[in-house]
FITITI-818127 format. One record per atom (N, C-alpha, C): residue number from 1; residue in one letter; atom name; x, y, z. Coordinates in nm, 4 decimals, padded with zeros to 6 digits, always signed. Layout:
REM FITITI-818127
nr;rest;atom;c1;c2;c3
NUM;A;CA;X;Y;Z
...
REM end
This chain:
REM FITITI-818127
nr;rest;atom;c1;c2;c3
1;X;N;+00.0840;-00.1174;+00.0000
1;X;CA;+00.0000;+00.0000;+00.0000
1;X;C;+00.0890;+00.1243;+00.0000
2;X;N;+00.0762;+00.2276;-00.0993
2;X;CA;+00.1133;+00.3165;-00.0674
2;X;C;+00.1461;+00.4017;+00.0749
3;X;N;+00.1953;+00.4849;+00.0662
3;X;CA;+00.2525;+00.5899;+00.1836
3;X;C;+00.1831;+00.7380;+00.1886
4;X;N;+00.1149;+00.7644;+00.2508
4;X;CA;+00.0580;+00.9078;+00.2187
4;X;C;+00.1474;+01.0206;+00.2918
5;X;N;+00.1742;+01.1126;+00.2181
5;X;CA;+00.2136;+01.2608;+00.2305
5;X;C;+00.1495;+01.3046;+00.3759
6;X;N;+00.1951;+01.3644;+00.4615
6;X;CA;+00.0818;+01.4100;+00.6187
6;X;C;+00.1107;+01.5345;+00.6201
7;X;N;+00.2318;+01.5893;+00.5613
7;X;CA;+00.2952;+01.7020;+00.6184
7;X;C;+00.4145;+01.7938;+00.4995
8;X;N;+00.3896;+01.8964;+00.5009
8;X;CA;+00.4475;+01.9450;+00.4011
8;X;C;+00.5469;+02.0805;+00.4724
9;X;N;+00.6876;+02.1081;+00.4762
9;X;CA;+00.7191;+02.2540;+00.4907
9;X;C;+00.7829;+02.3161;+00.3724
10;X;N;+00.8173;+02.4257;+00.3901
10;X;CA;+00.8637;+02.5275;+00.2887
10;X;C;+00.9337;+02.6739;+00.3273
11;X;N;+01.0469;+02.6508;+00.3037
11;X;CA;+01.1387;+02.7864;+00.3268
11;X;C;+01.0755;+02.9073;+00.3003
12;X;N;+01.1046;+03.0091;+00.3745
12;X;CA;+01.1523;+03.1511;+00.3152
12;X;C;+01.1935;+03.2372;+00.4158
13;X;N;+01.2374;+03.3307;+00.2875
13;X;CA;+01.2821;+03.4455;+00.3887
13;X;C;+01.3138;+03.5594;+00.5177
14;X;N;+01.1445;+03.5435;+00.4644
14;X;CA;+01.0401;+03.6183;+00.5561
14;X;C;+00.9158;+03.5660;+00.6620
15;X;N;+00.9206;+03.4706;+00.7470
15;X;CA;+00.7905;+03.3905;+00.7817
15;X;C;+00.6691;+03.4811;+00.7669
16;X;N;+00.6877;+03.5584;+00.8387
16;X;CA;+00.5680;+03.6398;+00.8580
16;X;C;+00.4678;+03.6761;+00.7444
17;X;N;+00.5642;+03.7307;+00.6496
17;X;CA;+00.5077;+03.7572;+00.5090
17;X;C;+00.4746;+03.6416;+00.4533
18;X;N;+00.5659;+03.5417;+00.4707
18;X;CA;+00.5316;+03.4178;+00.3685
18;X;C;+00.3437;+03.3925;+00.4345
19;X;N;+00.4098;+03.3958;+00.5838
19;X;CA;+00.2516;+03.3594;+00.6141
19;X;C;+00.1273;+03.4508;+00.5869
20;X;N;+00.1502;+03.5510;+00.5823
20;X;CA;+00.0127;+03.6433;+00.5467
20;X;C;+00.0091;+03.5991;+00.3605
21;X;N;+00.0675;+03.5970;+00.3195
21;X;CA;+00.0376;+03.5769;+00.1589
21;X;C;-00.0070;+03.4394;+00.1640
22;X;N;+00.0047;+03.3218;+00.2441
22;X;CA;-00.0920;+03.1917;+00.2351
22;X;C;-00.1851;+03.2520;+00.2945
23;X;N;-00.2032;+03.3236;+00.3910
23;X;CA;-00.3615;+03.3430;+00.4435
23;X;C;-00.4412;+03.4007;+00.3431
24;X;N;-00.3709;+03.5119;+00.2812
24;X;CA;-00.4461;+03.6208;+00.1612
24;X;C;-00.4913;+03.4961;+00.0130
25;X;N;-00.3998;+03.4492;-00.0401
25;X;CA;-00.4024;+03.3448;-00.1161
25;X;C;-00.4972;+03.2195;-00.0927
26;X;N;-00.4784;+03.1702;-00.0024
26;X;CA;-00.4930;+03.0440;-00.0093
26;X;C;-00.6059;+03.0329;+00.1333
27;X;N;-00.6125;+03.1113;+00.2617
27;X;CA;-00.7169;+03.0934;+00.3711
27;X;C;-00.6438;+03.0079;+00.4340
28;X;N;-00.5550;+02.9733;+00.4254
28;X;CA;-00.4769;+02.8602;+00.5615
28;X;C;-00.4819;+02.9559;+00.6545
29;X;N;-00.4755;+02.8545;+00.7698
29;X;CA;-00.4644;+02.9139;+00.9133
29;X;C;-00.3721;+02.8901;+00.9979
30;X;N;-00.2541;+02.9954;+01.0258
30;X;CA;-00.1610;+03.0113;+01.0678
30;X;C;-00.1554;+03.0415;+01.2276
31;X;N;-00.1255;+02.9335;+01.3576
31;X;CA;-00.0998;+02.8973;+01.4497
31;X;C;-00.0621;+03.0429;+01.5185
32;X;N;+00.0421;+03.1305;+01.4354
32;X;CA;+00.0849;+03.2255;+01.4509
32;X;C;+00.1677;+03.3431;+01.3713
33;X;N;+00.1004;+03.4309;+01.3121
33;X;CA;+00.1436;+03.4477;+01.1623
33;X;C;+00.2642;+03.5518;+01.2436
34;X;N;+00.3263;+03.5885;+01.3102
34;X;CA;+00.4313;+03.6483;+01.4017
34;X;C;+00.5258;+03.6039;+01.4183
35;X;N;+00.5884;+03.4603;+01.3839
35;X;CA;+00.6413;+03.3758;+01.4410
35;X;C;+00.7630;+03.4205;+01.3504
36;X;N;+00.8814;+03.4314;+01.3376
36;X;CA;+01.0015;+03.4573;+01.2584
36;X;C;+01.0718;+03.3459;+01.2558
37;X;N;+01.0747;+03.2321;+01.2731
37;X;CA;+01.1748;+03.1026;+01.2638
37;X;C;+01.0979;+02.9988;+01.2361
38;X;N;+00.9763;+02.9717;+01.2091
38;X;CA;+00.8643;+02.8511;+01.2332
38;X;C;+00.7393;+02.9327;+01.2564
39;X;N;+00.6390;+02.8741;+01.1288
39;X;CA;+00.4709;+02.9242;+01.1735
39;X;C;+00.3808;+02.7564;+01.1100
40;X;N;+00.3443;+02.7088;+01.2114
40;X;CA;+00.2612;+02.6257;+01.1466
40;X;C;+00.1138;+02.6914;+01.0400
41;X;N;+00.0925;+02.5700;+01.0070
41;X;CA;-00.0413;+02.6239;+00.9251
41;X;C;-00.1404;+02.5143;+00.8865
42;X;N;-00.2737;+02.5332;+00.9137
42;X;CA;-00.3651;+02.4295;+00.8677
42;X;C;-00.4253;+02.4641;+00.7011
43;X;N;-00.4430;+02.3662;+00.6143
43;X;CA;-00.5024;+02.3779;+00.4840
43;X;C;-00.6713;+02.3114;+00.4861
44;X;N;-00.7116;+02.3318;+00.5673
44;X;CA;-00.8045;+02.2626;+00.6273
44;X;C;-00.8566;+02.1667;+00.6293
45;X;N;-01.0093;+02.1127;+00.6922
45;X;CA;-01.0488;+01.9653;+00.6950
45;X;C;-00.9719;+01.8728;+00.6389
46;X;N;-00.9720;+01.8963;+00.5571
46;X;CA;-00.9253;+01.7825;+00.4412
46;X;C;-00.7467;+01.8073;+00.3683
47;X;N;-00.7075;+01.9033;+00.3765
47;X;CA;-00.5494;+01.9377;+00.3673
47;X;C;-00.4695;+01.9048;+00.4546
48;X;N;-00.3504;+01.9438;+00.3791
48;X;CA;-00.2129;+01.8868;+00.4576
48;X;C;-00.2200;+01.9658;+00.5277
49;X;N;-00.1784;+01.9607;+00.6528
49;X;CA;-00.0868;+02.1056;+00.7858
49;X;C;+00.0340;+02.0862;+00.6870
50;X;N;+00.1080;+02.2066;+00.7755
50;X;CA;+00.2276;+02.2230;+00.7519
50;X;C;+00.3243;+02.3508;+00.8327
51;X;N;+00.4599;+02.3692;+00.7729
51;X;CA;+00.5439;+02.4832;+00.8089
51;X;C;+00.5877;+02.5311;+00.7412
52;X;N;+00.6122;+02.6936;+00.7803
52;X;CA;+00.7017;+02.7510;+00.7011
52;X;C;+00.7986;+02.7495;+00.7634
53;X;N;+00.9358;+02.7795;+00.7581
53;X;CA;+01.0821;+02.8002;+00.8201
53;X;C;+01.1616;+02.8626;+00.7555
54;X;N;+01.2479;+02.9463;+00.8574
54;X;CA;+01.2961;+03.0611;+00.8132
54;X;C;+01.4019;+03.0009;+00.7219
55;X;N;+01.4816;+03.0384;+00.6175
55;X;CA;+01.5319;+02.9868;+00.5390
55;X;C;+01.6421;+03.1212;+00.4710
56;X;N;+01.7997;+03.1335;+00.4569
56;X;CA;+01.8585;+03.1921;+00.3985
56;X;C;+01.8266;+03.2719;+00.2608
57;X;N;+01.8873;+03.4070;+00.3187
57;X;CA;+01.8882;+03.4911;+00.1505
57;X;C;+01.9380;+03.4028;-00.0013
58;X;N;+02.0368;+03.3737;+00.0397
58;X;CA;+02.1357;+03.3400;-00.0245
58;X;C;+02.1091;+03.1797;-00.1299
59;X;N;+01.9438;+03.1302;-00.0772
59;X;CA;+01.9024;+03.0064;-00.1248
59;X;C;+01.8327;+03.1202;-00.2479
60;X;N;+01.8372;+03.0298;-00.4085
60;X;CA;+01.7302;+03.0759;-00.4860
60;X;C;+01.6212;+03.0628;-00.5079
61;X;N;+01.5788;+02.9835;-00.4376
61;X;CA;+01.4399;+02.9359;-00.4140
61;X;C;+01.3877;+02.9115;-00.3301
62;X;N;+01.2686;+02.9173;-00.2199
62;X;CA;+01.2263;+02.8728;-00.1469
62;X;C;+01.1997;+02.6534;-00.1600
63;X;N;+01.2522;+02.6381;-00.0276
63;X;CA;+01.2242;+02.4848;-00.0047
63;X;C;+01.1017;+02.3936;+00.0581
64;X;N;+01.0785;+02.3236;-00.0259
64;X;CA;+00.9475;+02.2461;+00.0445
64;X;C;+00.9845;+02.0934;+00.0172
65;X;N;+00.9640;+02.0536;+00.1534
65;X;CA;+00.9778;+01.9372;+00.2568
65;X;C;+00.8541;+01.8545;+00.2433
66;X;N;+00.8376;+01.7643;+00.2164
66;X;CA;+00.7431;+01.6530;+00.1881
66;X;C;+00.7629;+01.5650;+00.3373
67;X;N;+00.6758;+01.5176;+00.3932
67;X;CA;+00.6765;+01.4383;+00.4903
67;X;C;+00.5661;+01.3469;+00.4472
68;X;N;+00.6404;+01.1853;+00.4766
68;X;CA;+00.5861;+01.0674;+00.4648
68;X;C;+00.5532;+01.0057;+00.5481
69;X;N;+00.3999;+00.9285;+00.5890
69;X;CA;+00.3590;+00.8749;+00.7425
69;X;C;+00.4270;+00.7141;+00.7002
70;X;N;+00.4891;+00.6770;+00.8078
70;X;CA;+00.5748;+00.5208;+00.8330
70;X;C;+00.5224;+00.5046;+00.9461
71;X;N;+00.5370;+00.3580;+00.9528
71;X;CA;+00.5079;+00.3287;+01.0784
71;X;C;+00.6604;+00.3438;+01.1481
72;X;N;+00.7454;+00.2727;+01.1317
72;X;CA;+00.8288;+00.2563;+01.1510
72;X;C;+01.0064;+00.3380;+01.0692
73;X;N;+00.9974;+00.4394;+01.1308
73;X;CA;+01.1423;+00.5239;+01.0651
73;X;C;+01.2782;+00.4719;+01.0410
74;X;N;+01.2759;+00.3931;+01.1718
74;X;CA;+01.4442;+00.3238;+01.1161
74;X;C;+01.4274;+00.2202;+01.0029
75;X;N;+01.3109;+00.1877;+01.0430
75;X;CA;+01.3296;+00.0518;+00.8421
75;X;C;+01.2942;+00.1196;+00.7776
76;X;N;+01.2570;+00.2681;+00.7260
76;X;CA;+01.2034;+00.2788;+00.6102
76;X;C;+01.3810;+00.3464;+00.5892
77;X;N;+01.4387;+00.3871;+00.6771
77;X;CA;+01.5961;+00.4674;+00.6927
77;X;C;+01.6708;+00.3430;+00.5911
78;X;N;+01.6856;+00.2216;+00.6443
78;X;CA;+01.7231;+00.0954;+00.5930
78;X;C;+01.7057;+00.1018;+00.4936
79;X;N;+01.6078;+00.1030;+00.4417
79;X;CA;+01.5241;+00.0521;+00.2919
79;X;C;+01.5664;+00.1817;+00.2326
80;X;N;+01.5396;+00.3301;+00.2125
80;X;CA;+01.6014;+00.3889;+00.1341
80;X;C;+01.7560;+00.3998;+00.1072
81;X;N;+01.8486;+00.3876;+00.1971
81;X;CA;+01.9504;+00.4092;+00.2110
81;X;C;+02.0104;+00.2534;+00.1294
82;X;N;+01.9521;+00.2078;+00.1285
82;X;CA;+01.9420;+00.0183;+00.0107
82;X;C;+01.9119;+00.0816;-00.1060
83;X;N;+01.8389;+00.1462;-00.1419
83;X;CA;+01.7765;+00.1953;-00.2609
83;X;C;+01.8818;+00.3573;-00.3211
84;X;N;+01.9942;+00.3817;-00.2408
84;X;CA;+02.0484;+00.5035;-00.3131
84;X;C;+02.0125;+00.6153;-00.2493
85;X;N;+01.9585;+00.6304;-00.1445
85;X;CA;+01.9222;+00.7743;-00.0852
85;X;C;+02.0527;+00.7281;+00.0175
86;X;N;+02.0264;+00.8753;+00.1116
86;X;CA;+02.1221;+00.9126;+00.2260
86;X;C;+02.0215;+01.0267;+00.3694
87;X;N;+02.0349;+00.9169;+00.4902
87;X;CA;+01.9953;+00.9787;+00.5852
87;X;C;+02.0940;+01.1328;+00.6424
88;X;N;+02.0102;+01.2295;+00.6291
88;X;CA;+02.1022;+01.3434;+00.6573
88;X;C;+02.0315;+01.4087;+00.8199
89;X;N;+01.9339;+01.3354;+00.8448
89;X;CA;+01.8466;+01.3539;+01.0043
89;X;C;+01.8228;+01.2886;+01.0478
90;X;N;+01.9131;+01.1783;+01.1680
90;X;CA;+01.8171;+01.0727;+01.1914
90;X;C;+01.7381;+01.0850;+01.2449
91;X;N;+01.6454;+00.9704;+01.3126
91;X;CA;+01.5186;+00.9628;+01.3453
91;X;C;+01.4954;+01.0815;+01.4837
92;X;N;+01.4372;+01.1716;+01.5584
92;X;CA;+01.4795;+01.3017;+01.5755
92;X;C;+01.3055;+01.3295;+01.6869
93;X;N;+01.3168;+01.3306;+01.7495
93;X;CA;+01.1852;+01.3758;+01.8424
93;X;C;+01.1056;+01.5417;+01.8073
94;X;N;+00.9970;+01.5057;+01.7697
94;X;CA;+00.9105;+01.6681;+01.7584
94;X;C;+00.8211;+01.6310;+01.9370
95;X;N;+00.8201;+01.7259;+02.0207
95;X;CA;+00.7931;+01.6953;+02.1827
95;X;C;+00.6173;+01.7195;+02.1410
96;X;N;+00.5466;+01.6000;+02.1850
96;X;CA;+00.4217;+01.6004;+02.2306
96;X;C;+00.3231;+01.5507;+02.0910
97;X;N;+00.4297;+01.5585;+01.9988
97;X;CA;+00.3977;+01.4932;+01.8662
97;X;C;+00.4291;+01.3821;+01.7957
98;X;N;+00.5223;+01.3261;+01.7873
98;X;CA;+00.5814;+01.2304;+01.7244
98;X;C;+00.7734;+01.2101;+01.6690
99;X;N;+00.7637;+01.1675;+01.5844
99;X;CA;+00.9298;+01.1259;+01.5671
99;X;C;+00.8983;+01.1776;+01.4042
100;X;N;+01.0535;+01.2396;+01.3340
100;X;CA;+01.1084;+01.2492;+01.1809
100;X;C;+01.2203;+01.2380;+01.1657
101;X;N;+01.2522;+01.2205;+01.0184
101;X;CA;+01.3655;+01.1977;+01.0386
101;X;C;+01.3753;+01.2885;+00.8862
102;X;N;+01.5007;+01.3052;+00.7991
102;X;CA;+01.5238;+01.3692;+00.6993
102;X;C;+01.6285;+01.2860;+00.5898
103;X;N;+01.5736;+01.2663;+00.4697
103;X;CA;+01.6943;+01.1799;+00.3800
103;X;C;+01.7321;+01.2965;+00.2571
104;X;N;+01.8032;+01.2533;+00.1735
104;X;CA;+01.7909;+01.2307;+00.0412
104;X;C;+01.7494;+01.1486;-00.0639
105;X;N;+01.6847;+01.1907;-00.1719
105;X;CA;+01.6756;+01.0992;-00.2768
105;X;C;+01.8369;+01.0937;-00.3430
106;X;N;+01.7891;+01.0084;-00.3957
106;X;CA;+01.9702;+01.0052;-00.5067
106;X;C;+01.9152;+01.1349;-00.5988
107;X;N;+01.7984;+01.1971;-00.6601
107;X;CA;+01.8360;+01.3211;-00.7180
107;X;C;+01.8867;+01.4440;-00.6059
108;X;N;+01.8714;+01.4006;-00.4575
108;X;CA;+01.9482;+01.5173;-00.4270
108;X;C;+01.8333;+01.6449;-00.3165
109;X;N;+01.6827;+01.5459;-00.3738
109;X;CA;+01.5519;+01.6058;-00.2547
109;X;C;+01.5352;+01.5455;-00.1470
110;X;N;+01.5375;+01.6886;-00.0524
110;X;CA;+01.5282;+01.6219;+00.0900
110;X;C;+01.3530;+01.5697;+00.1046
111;X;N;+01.3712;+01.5148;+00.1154
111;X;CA;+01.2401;+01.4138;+00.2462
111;X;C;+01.2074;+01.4156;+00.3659
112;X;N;+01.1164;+01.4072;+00.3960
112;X;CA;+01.0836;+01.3745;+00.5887
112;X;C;+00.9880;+01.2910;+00.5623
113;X;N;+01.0416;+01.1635;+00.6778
113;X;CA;+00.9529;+01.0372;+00.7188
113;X;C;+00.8478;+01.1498;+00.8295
114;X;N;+00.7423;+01.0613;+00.8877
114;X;CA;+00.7166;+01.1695;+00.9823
114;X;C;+00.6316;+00.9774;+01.0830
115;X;N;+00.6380;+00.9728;+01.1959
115;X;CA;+00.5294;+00.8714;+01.2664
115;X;C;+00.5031;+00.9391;+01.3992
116;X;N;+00.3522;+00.9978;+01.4302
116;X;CA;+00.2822;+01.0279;+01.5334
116;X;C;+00.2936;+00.9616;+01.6322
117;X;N;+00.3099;+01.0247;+01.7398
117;X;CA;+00.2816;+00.9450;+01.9195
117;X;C;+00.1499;+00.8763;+01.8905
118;X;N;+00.2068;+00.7417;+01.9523
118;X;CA;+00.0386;+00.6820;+01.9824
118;X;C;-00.0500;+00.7255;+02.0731
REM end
């Protein structure tokens, strides 16, 4: 069975701004559109959450982070890292939420596993 997507982030510059232009755009709802290093955001009922994070001038593009629900992070760590990727986060505690971790694909895109506290 496939793997579904739970969680999505995305660099920039500016949080604040990034976040008022998803609210103006798009109606997500931002946890805290103030936040300068990290603003969560809901896409609602039925959408992904996600983050923005503060992210360097000096990148040309803003980055977005795909997160994959596993049950289990260290075998899926195994299994890509068999397949040509490279763990660059291991498996890594978010407090009151769950565990991620961060790879590469062999083209070179970062990833996040993501598995919720039971």
């Amino acid at each position: 069975m496939p793997q579904p997507i739970v969680y999505v982030e995305m660099g920039a510059v500016d949080v604040p701004r990034a976040a008022e232009f998803y609210t103006f755009v798009f109606g997500w709802e931002f946890a805290d559109r103030s936040q300068t290093s990290y603003s969560t955001f809901s896409s609602g009922p039925n959408g992904l959450s996600g983050g923005i994070f503060r992210t360097e001038q000096s990148r040309l593009n803003g980055t977005i982070v795909l997160y994959v629900f596993v049950e289990d992070i260290e075998s899926y760590c195994e299994k890509l890292v068999s397949a040509g990727g490279e763990v660059v986060v291991a498996k890594s505690v978010v407090p009151g939420i769950g565990h991620y971790a961060h790879f590469k694909d062999p083209s070179g895109n970062l990833v996040g596993l993501f598995t919720p506290n039971q």
